[in-house]
C-alpha positions as CSV (number, residue, x, y, z in Angstrom):
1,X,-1.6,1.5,-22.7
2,X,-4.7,2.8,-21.0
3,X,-6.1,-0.5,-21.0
4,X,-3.0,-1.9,-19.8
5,X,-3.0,0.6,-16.8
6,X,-7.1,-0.8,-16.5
7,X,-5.5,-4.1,-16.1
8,X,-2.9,-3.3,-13.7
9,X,-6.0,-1.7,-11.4
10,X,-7.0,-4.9,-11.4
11,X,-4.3,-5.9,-9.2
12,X,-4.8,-3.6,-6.5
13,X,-6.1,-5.9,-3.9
14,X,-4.3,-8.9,-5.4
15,X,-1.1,-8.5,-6.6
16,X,1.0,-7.3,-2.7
17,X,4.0,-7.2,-2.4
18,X,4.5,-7.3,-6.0
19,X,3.7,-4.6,-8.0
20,X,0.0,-3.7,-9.7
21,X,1.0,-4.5,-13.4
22,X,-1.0,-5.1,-16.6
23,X,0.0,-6.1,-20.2
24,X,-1.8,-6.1,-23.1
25,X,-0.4,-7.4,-26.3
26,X,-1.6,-6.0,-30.2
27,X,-0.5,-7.4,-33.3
28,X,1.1,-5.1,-36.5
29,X,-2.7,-4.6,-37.3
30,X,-3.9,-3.2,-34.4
31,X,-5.7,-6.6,-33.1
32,X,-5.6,-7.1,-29.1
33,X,-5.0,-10.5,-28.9
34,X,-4.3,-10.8,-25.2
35,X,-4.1,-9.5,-21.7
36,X,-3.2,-10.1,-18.2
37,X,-3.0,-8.9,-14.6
38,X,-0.2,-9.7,-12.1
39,X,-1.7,-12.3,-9.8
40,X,-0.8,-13.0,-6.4
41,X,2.6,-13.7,-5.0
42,X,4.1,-16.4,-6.4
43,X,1.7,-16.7,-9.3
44,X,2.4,-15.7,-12.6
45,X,2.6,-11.6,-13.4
46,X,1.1,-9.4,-16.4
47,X,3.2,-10.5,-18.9
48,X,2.9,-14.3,-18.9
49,X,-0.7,-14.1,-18.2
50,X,-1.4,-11.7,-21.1
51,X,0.7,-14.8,-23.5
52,X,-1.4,-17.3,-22.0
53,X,-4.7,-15.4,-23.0
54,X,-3.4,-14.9,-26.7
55,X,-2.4,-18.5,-26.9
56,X,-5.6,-20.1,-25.2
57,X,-7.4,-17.8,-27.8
58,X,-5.3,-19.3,-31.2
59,X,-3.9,-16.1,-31.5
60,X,0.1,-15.8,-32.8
61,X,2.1,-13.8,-30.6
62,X,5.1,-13.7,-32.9
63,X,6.0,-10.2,-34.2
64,X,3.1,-8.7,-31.5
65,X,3.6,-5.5,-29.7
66,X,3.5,-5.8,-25.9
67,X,2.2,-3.0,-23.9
68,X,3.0,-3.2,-20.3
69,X,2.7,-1.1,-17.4
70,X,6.0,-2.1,-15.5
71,X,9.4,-3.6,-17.2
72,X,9.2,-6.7,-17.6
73,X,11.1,-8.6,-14.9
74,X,14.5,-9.9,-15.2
75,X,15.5,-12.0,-12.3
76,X,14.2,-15.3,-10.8
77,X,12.4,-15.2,-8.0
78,X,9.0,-17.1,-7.2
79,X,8.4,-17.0,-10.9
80,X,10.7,-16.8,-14.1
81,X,11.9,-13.7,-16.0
82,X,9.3,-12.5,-18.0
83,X,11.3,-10.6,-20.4
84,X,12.9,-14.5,-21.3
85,X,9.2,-15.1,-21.9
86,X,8.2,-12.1,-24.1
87,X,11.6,-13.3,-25.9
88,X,10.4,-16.6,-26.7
89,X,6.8,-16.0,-27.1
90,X,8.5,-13.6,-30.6
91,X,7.3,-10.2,-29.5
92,X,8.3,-8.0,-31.8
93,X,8.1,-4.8,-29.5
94,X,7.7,-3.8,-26.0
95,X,6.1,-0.3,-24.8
96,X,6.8,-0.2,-21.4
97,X,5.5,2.9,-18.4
98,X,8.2,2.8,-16.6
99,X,11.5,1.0,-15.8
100,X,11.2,-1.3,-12.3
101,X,12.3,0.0,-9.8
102,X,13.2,-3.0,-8.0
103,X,17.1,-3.5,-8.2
104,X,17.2,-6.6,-9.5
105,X,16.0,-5.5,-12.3
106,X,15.9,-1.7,-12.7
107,X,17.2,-1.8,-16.5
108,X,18.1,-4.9,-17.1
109,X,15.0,-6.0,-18.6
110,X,14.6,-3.8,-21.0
111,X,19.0,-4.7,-21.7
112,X,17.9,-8.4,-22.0
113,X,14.8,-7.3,-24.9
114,X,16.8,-5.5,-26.5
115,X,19.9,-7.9,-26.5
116,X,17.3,-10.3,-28.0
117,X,16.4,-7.5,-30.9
118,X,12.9,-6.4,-29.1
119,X,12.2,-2.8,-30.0
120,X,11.8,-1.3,-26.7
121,X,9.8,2.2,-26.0
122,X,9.5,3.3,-22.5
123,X,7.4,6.3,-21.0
124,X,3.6,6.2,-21.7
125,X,1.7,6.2,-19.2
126,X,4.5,6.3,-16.6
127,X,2.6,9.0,-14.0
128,X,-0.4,6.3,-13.8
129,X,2.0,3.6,-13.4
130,X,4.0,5.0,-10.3
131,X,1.2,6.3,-8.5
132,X,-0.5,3.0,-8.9
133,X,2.5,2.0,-7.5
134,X,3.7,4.3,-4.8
135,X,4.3,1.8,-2.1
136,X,6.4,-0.8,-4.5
137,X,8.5,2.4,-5.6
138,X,8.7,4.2,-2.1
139,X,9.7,0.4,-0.3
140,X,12.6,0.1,-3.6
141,X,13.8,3.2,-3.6
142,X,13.4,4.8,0.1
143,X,13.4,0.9,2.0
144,X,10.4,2.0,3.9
145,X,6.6,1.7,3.0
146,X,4.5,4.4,2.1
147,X,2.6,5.6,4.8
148,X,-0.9,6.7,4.7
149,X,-3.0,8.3,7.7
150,X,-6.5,7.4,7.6
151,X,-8.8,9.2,10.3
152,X,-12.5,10.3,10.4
153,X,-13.6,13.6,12.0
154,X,-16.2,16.4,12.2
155,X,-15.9,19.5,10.0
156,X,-14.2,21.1,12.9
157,X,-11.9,18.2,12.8
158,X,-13.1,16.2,15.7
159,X,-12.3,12.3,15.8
160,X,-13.8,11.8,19.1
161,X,-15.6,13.6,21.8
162,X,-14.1,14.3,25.1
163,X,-15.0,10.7,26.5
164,X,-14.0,9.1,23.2
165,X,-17.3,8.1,21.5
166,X,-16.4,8.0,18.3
167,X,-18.9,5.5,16.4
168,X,-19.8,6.4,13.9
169,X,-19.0,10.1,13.0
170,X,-19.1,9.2,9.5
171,X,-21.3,7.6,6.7
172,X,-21.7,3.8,6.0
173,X,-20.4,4.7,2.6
174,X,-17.4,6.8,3.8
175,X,-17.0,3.6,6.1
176,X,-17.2,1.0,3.7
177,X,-14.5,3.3,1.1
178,X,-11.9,3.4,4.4
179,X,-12.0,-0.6,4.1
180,X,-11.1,-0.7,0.2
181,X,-8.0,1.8,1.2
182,X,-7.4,-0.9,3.8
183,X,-7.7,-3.8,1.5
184,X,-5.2,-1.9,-1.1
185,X,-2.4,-2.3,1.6
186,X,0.3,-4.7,2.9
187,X,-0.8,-3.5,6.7
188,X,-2.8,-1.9,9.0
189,X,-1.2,0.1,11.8
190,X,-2.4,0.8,15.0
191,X,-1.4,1.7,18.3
192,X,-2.2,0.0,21.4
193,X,-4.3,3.1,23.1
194,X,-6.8,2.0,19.8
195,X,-6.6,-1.6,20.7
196,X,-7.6,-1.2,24.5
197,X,-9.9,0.8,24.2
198,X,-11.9,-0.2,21.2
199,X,-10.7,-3.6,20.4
200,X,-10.9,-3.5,16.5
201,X,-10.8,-6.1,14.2
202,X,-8.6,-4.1,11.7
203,X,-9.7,-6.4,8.7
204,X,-11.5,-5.7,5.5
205,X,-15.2,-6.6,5.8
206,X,-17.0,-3.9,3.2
207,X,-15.6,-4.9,0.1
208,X,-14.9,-8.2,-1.6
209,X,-10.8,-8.9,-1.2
210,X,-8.9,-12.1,-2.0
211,X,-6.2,-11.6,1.2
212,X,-6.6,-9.8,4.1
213,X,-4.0,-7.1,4.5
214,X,-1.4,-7.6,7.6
215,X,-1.8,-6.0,11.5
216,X,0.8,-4.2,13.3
217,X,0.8,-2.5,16.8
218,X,2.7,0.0,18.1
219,X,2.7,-1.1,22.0
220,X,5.6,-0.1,24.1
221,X,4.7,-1.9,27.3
222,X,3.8,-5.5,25.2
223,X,0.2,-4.6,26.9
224,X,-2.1,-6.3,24.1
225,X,-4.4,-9.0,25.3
226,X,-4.3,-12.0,24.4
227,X,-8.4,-12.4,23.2
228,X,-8.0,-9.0,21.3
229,X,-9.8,-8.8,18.6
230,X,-7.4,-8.4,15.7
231,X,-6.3,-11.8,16.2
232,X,-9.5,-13.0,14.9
233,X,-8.5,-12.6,11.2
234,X,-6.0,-14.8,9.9
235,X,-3.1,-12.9,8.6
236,X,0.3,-11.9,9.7
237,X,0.4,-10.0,13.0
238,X,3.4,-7.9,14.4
239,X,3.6,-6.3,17.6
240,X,6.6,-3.8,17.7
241,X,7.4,-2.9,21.5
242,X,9.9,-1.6,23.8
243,X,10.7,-3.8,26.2
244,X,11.4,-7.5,26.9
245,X,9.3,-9.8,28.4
246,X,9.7,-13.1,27.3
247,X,6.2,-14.6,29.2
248,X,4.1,-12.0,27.1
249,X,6.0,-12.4,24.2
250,X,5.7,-16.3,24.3
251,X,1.9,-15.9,24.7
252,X,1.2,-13.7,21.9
253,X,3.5,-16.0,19.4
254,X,1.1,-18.6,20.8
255,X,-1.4,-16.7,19.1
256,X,0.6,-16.1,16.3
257,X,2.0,-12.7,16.8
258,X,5.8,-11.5,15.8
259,X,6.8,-9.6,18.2
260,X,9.8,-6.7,17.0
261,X,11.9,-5.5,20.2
262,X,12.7,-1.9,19.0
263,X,13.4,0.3,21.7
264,X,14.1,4.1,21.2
265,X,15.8,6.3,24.1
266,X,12.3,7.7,25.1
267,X,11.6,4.4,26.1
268,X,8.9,4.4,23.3
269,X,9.2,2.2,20.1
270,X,11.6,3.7,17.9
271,X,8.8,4.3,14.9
272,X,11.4,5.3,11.8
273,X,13.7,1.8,12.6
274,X,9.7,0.2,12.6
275,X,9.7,1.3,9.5
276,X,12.9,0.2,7.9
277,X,12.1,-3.3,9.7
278,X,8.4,-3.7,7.7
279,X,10.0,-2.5,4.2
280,X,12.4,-5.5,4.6
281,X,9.8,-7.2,5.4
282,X,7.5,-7.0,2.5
283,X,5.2,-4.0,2.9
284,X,4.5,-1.8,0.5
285,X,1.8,0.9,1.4
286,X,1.0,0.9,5.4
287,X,-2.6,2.1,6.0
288,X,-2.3,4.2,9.5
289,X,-5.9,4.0,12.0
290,X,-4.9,5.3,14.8
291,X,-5.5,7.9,17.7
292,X,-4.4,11.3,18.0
293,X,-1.3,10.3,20.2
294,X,0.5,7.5,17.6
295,X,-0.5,9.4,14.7
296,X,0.8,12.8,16.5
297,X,4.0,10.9,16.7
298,X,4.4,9.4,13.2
299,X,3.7,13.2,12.3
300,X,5.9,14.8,14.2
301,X,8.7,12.3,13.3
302,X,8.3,13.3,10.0
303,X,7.2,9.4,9.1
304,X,3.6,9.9,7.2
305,X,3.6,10.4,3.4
306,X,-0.4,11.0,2.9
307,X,-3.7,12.0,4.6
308,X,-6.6,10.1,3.6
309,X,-9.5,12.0,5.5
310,X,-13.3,11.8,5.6
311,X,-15.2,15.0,7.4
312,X,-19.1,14.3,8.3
313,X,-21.2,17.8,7.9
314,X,-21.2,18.5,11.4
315,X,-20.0,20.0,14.0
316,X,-18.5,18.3,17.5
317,X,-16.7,21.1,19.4
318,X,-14.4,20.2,22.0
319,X,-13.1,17.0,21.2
320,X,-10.0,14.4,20.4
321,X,-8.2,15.6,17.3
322,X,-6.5,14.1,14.2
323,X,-3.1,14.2,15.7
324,X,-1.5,15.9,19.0
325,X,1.7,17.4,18.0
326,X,3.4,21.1,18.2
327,X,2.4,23.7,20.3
328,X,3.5,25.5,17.0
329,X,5.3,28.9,16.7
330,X,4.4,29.9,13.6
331,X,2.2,29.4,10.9
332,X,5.4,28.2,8.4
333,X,6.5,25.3,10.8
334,X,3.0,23.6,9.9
335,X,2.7,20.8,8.0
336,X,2.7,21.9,4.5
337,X,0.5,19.7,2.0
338,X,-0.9,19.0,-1.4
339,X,-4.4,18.3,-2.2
340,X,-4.6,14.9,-4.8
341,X,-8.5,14.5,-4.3
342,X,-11.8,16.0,-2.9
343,X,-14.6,13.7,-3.3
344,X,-17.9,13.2,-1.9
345,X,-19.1,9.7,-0.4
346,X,-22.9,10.2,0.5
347,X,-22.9,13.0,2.9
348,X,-19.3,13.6,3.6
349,X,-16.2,14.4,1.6
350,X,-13.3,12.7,1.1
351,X,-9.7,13.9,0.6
352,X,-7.1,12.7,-0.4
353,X,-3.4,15.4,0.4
354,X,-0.3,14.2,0.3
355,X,3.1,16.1,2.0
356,X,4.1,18.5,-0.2
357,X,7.3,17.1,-2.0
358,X,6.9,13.8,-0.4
359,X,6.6,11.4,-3.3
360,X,9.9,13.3,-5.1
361,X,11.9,10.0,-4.6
């Protein structure tokens, strides 16, 4: 199983909006004979390429135990139901993490092996599975993606001095780590304070990735330009806003923009319905860069799920922070959370803390 779980790691940049899964088959001796990794949408998943490995290798599959990191699939969608092709391949067994999620199948594999007399074992490895997997489960279960805040600040907690310099506050290395966080995703988020005044490109550039992970904007007034600079990568753009104005909105289609008209009373962008809308639409995990105003919102709203922060050794002072929310009253109305990492990354640290309880779903 652990080097199924090594296989389904594989996946992480590949494999959205299906989930990271790998499969390894062993014979009744102990003899790995195959394994796979969930490709990209549309292409074949763990299972079937873990069969194709054993077969292209003269191995027999027959009376094999399969050990995969996600039950096997059930239902017909862009591919075929890979428990049908355990079934005919003649696995003998099946030890799977975790049961999918996904309600299409969310048991009915495992009914469907079983049905077929495959011994089925379910559970090892199931913690490494579903935090592999945290976006897949949090868009099946919750219907919105999981939301990670990335931001970069001084020890103090600065993201930007007082006339927003912020580039570069961090290392090269803490830099080029933010972009494989980014390439992990479905999206990007950003507001459009971020877009006018820095103009970012919002893609993945450090690392090697085979897709480029989607763009969305927050922008309320439909203010982003039409040469912006996140248009430049070819991917899926949405602009969510709160108003109408069919001349903009033409324009930026022209450039290959959705734009989402969700209004909220404040005459903002109503940011949980956002939400809801980019589950349905696909994304899994939604990677947050942003500046302290949109990401004071999505905090305040209750909306972020995990803090992915890298602090340089210095000290800025006076500055933009992280997120402008509260005054607060008292110390128990903050933001409780949990640390999952603390690494470093050349100079600066990295941590990882997620909302205390938040991934209890």
């Amino acid at each position: 199983m652990n080097q199924a779980l090594g296989l389904a790691a594989q996946a992480l940049f590949v494999s959205n909006p299906n989930p990271r899964v790998g499969c390894v088959l062993v014979t009744k001796d102990g003899l790995v004979i195959g394994g796979g990794t969930t490709q990209q949408a549309g292409s074949p998943h763990a299972e079937v390429m873990a069969l194709r490995d054993a077969v292209v290798s003269g191995h027999d599959t027959r009376g094999a135990t399969a050990y995969v990191t996600l039950e096997p699939c059930a239902h017909h969608g862009r591919t075929g139901p890979c428990c049908d092709a355990l079934i005919a391949a003649g696995i003998g067994k099946v030890v799977a993490s975790i049961e999918d999620p996904n309600p299409l199948v969310a048991g009915q594999g495992f009914a469907r092996l079983r049905a077929a007399g495959v011994e089925v074992q379910v559970g090892p490895g199931a913690t490494e599975s579903r935090e592999l997997n945290i976006g897949f489960f949090s868009r099946m279960v919750r219907g919105t993606p999981w939301v990670r805040l990335k931001a970069a600040a001084s020890l103090d907690g600065t993201t930007a001095l007082h006339n927003g310099a912020s580039q570069w506050i961090t290392s090269r290395a803490a830099r080029a780590d933010g972009h494989a966080w980014r390439a992990r995703a479905c999206a990007v988020l950003t507001g459009i304070g971020t877009v006018l005044d820095d103009n970012p490109r919002l893609d993945v550039r450090e690392v090697t990735t085979p897709r480029q992970p989607q763009v969305v904007v927050v922008d309320s007034q439909l203010q982003t330009p039409l040469d912006a600079n996140l248009f430049l990568a070819e991917r899926d753009c949405y602009i969510y806003t709160a108003v109408e104005n069919h001349d903009k909105t033409a324009a930026l289609e022209a450039r290959g923009a959705r734009v989402v008209h969700l209004p909220h009373a404040s005459g903002k962008v109503d940011l949980g319905a956002m939400l809801r809308d980019l589950g349905q639409r696909g994304i899994n995990e939604l990677h947050v860069e942003a500046g302290h105003k949109l990401n004071g919102s999505l905090v305040r709203e209750g909306l972020v799920d995990e803090f992915l922060v890298y602090l340089a050794p210095r000290l800025l002072g006076q500055g933009l922070g992280m997120a402008q929310f509260g005054p607060l009253d008292a110390l128990a109305d903050g933001l409780a959370l949990e640390f999952k990492s603390v690494d470093t990354l050349g100079p600066d640290l990295r941590i990882v803390a997620r909302v205390a309880g938040r991934d209890r779903f």
